[in-house]
N, C-alpha and C positions, 0 to 999 in steps of 0.2 A: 519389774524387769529392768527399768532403766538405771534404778540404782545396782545392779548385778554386772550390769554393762559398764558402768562408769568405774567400778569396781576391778574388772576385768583389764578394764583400757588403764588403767590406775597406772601399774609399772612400766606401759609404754612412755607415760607421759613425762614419769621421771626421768626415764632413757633418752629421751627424746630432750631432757631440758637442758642434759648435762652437756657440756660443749665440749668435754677432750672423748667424749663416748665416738666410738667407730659408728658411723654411717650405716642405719639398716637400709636394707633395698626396700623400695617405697611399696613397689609390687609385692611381694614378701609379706608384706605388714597388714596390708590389705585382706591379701588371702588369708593370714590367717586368724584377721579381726573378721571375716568374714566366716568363717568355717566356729569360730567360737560363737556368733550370733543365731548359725543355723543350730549350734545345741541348746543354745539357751532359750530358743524359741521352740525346741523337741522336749526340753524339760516341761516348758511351760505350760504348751500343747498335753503331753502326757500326764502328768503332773508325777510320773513315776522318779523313785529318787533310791541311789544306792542304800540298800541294809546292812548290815553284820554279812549275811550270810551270803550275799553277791560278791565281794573278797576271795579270793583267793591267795592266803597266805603260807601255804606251803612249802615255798622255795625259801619265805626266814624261819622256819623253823630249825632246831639244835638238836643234833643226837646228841641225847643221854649218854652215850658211849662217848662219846667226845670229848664230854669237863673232865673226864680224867685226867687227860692229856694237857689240859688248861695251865700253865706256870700262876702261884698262889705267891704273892711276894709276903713275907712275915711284916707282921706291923711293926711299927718302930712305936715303943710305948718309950724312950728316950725324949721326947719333945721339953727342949727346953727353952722358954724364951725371956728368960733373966737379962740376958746381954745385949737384945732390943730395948730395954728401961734404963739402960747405963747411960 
């Protein structure tokens, strides 16, 4: 768990190293290294973990009706690159 944590805190740490980075509110950062540690101790506790079929991916799905309307650009079978070796 502590490697998940360290993990997590990972990209504060960079933010935090860089010196022209904007100022997080200290409060802020807290809350919500604190709100991350209460999941990762509900994961731990449950040992429950997202599946395939807990997703809900619906909203990026494509109508089929729709690649009609797609713009198909022609391949350019012209590719000549003689004049890069010159």
């Amino acid at each position: 768990m502590k490697k998940a944590l360290y993990l997590l805190l990972l990209p504060f740490a960079l933010f935090a190293a860089d010196d022209t980075a904007v100022t997080v509110d200290k409060a802020q950062l807290e809350k919500h290294v604190q709100e991350q540690i209460k999941r990762e101790e509900n994961f731990a506790r449950t040992q429950t973990f997202l599946q395939g079929d807990d997703y809900n991916l619906s909203e990026h799905q494509v109508d089929p009706n729709d690649l009609n309307s797609v713009k198909v650009d022609p391949p350019e079978y012209e590719f000549n690159m003689d004049d890069v070796y010159d």
